[in-house]
DRENPAMAR-322674 format. One line per field, with one value per atom (N, C-alpha, C): x, y, z; atom name; residue number from 0. Coordinates in steps of 0.2 Angstrom, whole numbers. Layout:
BEGIN
c1: X;... $
c2: Y;... $
c3: Z;... $
at: CA;... $
i: NUM;... $
END
This chain:
BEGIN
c1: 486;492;495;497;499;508;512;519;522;524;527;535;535;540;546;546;550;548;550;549;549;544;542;547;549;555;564;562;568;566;562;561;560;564;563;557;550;546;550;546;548;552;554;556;553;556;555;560;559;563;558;564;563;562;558;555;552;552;550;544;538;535;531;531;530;534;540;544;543;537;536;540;543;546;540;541;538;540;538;541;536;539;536;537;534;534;531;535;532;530;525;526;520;523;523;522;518;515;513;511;509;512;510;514;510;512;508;514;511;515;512;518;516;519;518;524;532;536;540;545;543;543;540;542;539;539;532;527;530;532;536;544;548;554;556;555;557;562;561;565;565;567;564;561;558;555;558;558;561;569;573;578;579;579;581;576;569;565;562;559;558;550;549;543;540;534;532;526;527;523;514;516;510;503;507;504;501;506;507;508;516;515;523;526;530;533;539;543;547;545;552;558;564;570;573;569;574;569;564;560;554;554;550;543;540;533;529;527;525;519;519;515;510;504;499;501;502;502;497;490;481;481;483;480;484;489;494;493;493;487;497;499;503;500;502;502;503;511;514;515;516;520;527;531;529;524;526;519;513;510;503;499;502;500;501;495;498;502;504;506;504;504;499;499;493;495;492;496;495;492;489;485;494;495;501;497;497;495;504;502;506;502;507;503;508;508;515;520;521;527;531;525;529;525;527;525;522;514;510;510;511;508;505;499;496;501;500;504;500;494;489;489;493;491;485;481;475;479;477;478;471;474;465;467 $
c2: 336;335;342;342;349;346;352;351;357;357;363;365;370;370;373;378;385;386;392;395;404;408;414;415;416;421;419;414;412;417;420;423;432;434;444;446;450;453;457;454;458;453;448;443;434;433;426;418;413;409;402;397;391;388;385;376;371;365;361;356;355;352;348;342;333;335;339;336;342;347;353;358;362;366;374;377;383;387;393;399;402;403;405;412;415;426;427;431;435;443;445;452;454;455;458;452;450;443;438;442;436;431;425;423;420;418;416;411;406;402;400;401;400;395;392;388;392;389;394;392;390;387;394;397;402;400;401;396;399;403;406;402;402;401;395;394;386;390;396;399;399;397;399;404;408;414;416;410;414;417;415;415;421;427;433;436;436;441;443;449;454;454;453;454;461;463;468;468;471;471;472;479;484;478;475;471;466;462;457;452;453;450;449;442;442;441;447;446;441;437;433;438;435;439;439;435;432;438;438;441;445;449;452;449;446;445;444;447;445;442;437;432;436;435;437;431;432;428;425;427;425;420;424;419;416;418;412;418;419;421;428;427;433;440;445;454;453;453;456;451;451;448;448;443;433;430;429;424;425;420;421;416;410;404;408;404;406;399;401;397;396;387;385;390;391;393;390;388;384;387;385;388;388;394;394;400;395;397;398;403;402;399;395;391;391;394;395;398;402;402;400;393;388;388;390;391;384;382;379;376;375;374;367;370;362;358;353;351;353;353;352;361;360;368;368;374;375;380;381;385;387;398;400;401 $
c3: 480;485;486;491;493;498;495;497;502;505;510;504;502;499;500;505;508;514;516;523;520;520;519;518;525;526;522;517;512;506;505;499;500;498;499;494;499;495;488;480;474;472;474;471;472;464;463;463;465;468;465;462;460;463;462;467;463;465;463;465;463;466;463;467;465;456;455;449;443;445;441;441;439;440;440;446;449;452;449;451;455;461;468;471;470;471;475;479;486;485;484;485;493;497;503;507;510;514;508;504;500;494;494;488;482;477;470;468;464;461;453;450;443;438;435;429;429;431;430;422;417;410;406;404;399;392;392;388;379;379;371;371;376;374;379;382;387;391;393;400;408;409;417;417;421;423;428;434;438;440;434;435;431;435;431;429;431;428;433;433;435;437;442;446;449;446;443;452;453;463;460;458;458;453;447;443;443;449;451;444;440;437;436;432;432;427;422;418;416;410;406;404;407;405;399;396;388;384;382;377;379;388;390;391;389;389;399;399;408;410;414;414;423;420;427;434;439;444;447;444;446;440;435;430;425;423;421;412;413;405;404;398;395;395;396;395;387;384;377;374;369;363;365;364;358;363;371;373;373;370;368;373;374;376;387;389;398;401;406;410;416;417;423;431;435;441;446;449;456;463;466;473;479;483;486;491;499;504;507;513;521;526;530;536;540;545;551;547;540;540;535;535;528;523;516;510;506;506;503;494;492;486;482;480;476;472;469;464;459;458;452;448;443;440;436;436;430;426;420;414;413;410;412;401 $
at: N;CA;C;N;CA;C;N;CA;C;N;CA;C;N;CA;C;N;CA;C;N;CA;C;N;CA;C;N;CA;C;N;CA;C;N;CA;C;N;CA;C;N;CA;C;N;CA;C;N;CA;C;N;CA;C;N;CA;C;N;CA;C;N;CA;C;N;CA;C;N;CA;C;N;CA;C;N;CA;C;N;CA;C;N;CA;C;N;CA;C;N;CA;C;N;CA;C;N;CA;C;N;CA;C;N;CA;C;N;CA;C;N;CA;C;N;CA;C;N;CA;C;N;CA;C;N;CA;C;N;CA;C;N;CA;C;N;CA;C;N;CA;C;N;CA;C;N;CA;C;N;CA;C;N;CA;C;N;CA;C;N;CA;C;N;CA;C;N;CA;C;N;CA;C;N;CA;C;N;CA;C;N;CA;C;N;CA;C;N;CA;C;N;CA;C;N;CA;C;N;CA;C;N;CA;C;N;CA;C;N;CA;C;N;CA;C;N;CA;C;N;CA;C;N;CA;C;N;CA;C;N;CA;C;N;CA;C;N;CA;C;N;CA;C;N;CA;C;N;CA;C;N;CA;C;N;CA;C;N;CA;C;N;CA;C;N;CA;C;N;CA;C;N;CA;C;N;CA;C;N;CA;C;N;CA;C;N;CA;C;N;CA;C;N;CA;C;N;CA;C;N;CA;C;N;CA;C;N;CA;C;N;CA;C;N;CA;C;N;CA;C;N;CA;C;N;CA;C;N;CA;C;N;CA;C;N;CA;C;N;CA;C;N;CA;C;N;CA;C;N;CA;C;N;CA;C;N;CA;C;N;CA;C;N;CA;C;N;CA;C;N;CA;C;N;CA;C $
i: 0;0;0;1;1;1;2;2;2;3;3;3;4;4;4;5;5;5;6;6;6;7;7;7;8;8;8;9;9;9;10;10;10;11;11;11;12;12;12;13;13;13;14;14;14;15;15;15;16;16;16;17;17;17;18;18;18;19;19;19;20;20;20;21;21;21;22;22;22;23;23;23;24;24;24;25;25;25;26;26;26;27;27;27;28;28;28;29;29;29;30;30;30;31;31;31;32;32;32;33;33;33;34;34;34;35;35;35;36;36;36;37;37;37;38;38;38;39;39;39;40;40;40;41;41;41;42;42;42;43;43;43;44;44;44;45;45;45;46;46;46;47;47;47;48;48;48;49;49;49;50;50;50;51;51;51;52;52;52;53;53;53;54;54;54;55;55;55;56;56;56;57;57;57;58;58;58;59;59;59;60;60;60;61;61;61;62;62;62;63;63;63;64;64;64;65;65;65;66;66;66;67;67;67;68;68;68;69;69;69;70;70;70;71;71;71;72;72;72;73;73;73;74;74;74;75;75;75;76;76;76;77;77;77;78;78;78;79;79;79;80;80;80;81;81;81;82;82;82;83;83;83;84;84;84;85;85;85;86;86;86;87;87;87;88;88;88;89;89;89;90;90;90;91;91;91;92;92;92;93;93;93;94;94;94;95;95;95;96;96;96;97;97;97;98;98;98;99;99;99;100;100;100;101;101;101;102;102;102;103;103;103;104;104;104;105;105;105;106;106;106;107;107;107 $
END
């Protein structure tokens, strides 16, 4: 199942934005036209991710603000120490404008 969740243009490229979908909580990052969607639960501390970390462009990859650890936005998989564990990543098209996302997350 797939859910319309935003509109592009609600989200500043280099930044991350909370949503919810079918009851998940996910973190949605735009860097440039693009966007990616990931668990937004950081898998060491029960943090949000998206709320206050720091999205990494060039990496594509987005810091936990609690304890550093950055999470890949392709593959959900941790860079550093303490998370070791990844977190789900969700398929997140644009279509007119409006921001995609599956419900169904895989962990790699």
């Amino acid at each position: 199942r797939v859910s319309i969740v935003c509109r592009l243009d609600e989200i500043e490229s280099g930044t991350a934005k909370k949503v919810s979908v079918d009851g998940v909580a996910v973190a949605l990052v735009r860097i440039g036209d693009d966007v990616y969607a990931i668990g937004d639960v950081c898998s060491h501390a029960n943090v949000s991710l998206s709320d206050g970390g720091e999205v990494w462009c060039a990496e594509k990859q987005l810091e936990c603000p609690k304890h550093g650890s950055a999470f890949s936005l392709t593959t959900g998989l941790p860079n550093t120490f303490p998370a070791t564990q990844p977190v789900p990543v969700f398929s997140a098209s644009v279509i007119n404008g409006d921001i995609h996302v599956s419900a169904k997350g895989s962990v790699s």
